[in-house]
N, C-alpha and C positions, 0 to 999 in steps of 0.2 A: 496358496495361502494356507498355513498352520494356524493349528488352534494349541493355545498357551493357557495352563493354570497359573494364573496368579493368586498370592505368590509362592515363585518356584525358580532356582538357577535359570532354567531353559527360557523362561518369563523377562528374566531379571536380565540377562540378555541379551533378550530382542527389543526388549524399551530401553534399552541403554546405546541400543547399536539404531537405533531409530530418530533416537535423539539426537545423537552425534553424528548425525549421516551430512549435514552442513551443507555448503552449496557448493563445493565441487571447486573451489576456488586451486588456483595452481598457481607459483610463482611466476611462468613463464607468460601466463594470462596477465597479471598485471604491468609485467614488464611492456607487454604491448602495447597494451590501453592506456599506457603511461606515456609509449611509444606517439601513437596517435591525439592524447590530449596537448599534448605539448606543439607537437604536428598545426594541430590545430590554433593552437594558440599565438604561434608564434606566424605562421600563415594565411590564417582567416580561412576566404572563398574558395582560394586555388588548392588547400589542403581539401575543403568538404568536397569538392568538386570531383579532387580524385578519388577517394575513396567511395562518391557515390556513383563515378562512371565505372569502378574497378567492381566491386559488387551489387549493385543494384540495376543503374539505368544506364547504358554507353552513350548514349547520345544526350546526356543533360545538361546542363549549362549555368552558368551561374545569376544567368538571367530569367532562367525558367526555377529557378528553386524555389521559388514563393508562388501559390495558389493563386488564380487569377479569379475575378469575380465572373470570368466566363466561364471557367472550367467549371463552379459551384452549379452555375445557371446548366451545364449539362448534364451536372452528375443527378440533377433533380428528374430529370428527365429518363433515368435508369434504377430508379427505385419505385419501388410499388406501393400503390394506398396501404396494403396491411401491414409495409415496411414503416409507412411514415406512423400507422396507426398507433402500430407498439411502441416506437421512438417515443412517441409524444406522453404516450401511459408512464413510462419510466424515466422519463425526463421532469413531468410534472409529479411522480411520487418522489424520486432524490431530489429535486429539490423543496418538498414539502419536509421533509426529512432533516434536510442538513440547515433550514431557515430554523430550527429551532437550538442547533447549536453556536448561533452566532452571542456575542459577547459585549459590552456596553463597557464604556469609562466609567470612573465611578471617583469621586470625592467623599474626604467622611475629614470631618469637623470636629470631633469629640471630646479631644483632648483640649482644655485651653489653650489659644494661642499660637495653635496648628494645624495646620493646611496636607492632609494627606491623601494621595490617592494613585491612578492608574488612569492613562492612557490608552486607546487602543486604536492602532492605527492596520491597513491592508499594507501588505508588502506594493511597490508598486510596479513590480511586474512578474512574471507567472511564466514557467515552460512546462507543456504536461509533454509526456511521453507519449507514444502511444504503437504498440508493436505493428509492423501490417501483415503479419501472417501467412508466412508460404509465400512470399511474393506478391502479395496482396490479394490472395484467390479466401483466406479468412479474417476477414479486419475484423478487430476487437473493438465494435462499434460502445460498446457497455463503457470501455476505458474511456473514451472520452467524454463521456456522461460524470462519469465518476471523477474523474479531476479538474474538469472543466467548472463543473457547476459548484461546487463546493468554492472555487477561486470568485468566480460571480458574488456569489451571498456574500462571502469576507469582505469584497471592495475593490478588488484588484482592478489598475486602471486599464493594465496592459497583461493580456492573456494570449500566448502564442503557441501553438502545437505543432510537435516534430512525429512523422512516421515515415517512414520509409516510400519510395515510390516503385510503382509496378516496372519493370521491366523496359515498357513502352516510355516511361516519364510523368507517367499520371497515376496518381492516388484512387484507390478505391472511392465508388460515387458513395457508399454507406458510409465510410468515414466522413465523407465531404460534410455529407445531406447534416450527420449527426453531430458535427462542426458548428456549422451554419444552426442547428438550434440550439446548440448550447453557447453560443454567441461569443465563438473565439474571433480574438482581433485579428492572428494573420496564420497561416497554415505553412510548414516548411518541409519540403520534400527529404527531406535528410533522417540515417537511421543510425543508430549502434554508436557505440564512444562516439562517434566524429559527433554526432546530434548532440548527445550530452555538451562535450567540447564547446560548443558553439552556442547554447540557453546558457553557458555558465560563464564563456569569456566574450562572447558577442565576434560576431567576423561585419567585414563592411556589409553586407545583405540583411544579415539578422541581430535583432537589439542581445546583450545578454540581457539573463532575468537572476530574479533577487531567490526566488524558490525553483527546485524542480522535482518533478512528482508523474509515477507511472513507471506501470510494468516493463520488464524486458527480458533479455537476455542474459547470458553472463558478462559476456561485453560492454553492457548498459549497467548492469549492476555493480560490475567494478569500476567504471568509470563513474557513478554517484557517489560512489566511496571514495574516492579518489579526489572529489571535486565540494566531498562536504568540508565545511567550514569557508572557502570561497563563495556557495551559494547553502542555502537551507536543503533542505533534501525529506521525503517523506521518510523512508526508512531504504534499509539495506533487505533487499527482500530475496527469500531462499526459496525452493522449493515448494508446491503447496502440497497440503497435509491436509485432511481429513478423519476426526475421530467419532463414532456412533456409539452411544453409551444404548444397549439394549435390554428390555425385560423378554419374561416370555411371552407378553403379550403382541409384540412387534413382529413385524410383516416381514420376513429374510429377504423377500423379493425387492422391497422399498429398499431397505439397509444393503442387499449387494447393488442394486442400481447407484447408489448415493457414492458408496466404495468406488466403483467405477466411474463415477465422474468427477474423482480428483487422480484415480492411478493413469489415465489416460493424457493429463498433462505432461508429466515427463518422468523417467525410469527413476529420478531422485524424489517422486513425489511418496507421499505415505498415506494410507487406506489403514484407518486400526478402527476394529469392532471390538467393545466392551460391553460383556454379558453378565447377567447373573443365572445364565442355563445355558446350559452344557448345550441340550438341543436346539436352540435359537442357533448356537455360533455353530454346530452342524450343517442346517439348515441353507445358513447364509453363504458357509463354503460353497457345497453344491450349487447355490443361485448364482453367487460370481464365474464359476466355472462353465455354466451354461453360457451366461450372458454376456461373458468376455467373448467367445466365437463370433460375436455379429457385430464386432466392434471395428470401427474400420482402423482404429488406434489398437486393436488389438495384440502385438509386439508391444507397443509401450506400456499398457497396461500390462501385459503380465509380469515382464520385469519389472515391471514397481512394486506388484506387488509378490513376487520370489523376495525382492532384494527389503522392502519395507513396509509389509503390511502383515496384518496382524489378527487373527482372533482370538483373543484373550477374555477365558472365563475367569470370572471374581466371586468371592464370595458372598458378594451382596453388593446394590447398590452404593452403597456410602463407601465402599471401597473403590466403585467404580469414580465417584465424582473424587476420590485422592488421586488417582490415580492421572486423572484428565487433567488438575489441579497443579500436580508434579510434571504433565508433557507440554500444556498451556498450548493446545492445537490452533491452527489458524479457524479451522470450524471446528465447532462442537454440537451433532446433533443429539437432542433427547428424546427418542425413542421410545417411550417409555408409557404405560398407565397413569400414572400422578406426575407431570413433570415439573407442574409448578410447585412442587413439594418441595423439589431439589433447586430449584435454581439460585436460592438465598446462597445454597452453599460453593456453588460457582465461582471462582477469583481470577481466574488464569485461563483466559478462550479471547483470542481473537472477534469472532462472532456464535451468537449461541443461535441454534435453531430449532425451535421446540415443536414437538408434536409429527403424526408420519405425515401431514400432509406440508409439509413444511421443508423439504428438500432444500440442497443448499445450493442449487443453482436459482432460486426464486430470489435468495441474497445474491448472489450473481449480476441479476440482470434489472429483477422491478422492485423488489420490495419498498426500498429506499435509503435503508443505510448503506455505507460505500463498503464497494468488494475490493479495495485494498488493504488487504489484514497484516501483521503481524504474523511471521511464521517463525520456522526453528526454535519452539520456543520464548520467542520474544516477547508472545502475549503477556511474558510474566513483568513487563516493565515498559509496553506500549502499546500504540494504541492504532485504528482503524485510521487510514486518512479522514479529515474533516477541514471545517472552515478554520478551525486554529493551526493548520499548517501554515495557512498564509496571511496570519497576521502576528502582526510583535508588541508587545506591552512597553510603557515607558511609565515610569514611579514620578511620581509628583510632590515634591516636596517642600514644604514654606515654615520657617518658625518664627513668629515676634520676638521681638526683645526677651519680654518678658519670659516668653515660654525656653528662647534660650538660656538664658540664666540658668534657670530650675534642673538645667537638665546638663549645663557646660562641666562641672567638677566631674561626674559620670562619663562622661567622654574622653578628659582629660584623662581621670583615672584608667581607663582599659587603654588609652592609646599605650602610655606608659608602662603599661604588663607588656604591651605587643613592642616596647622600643620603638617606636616611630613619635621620635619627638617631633617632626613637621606637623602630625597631624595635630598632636596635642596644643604644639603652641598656635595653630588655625582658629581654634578656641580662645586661648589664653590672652592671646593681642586683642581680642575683642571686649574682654570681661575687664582687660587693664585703663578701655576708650568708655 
């Protein structure tokens, strides 16, 4: 990990080349997962069937791909009180969290003679992703907290979740248990494009859904691409990033622990430290260097951060929040002595995370707001999963007589700029009655 003056060529460089580092996307990757959705599409069961006996489970069957309420009733049984304990902590702070972004119809009367408003209705059905990691030896028990519960609060009538299954044909009991409280209606053993494939065109086993939402692979992320505008989609998610804007006053130890817990996701992730002392970003080299050794991710992180990480001193804070403003990280920690000084001037961050006791795995797991963010950049034009993924607005509109009149020659006139006499004369035959 290099340390950069910004600004400087050598600077101007590695946040250019960090920014465009992308997700790795290859034509021959889409051609497959093009390969496989269509697969799917066009074959339903006995398509998923083969790809989850070819890599995941040999012995599965297309009668066993849906979760039984016995298996739940056993996986309860291989999870432990301090498992269910924590479950239950971050289950009840996301959704005290995401109840406050829910959204209301609304009517407004104002103008004589018309009737105008909005609708707000839950999509009425929901597919979340959700990786099983290693073979299911690490479930990303968090993910289904996080997509699940946000679908709950909107409305959704029908919530269905796809991961992958172990080897043997059963799904990690953590995933189950954390299922079972976030109160999905059915559970389906299927992973990678074929899963997408089948939440977005439905096979005889499994209903399609109208949204689909959650982490993955490359595989999984091209196949969302690939399948948006057939269904809703949270976003097109790359790589994660990590940016710690620091003073001299901040802990190097904090600030390279934080580093390392997004370079250890994967060699395309990005670790950037912004300082305004030269000795801090010193400091913090040395820290990451020690504490990458004990990392059992240790190869992954260090290529992440050879290939896209960063310490770059600035000239002063305000340079450092342009700067964060111009990469629009998926987190952004503040580090810093006064940080609520800074945060008005924030535009473009994923998620902010203020202060050293405030690490960004606490948004991870309990905080409350959702760890699906916005990366490569995207922060600059979108937003965190939430309960407005899974709902749609519909415009409400009524005019009187009267208030049409007042307002029909104004209509006529712009259809006529635009040449669409149908619509003008839509008017016209009414003001002739």
């Amino acid at each position: 990990m290099r340390i950069y003056h910004y600004p400087s060529k050598s600077a101007e460089a590695r946040v250019v080349s960090i920014a465009n580092r992308g997700a790795g996307f290859k034509k021959k990757d889409f051609t497959e997962v093009n390969r496989i959705l269509e697969d799917v599409k066009k074959h339903g069961d006995s398509a998923l069937i083969k790809y989850v006996n070819r890599f995941d489970s040999p012995g599965l069957t297309a009668v066993s791909l849906k979760v039984t309420a016995e298996e739940i009733r056993a996986a309860s049984k291989k999870v432990d009180r301090n498992f269910i304990r924590s479950l239950n902590r971050a289950a009840s702070q996301i959704e005290a969290f995401h109840k406050q972004q829910t959204s209301k119809s609304w009517i407004n009367t104002k103008r004589p003679g018309t009737l105008l408003g909005q609708m707000v209705n839950p999509v009425d059905a929901a597919g979340v992703y959700v990786p099983g990691g290693k073979g299911g030896k690490t479930p990303l028990v968090s993910s289904v907290l996080m997509g699940v519960i946000p679908a709950r609060i909107a409305g959704v009538r029908k919530v269905l979740m796809a991961t992958p299954p172990m080897k043997d044909g059963t799904v990690n009991p953590h995933l189950l248990i954390a299922a079972k409280k976030a109160s999905v209606d059915a559970i389906y053993k299927i992973g990678s494009a074929w899963a997408i494939a089948a939440l977005a065109y439905g096979t005889e086993t499994i209903p399609k859904t109208d949204v689909i939402v959650g982490p993955g692979n490359i595989y999984v992320t091209i196949a969302k691409k690939i399948v948006a505008g057939t269904v809703g989609i949270d976003m097109i998610a790359g790589p994660s990033e990590i940016m710690v804007i620091a003073d001299a006053a901040a802990n190097p130890e904090y600030i390279a622990a934080d580093l390392l817990s997004q370079a250890e996701h994967d060699m395309l992730a990005s670790s950037i430290l912004v300082t305004d002392s030269k000795e801090t970003a010193q400091a913090v080299v040395l820290a990451v260097k020690k504490q990458v050794k004990h990392l059992a991710r240790k190869e992954i992180a260090e290529k992440s951060l050879e290939k896209f990480g960063a310490a770059i001193v600035v000239p002063d804070l305000d340079v450092a929040i342009e700067l964060a403003n111009r990469m629009a990280p998926e987190h952004l920690e503040l580090q810093i002595d006064t940080p609520f000084e800074y945060i008005g001037k924030i535009r473009n961050a994923g998620a902010l995370f203020i202060g050293s006791y405030t690490p960004e795995p606490v948004g991870d797991y309990i905080a409350g707001p959702n760890h699906v963010l916005p990366t490569a950049g995207t922060a600059r034009f979108s937003s965190a999963l939430s309960v407005n993924h899974f709902i749609k607005t519909t415009s409400i509109i009524h005019y009187s007589k009267d208030a049409f009149k007042k307002e029909a020659n104004d209509i006529i006139r712009l259809a006529e700029i635009e040449r669409l006499d149908a619509h003008a004369n839509a008017v016209k035959i009414r003001l002739k009655h």
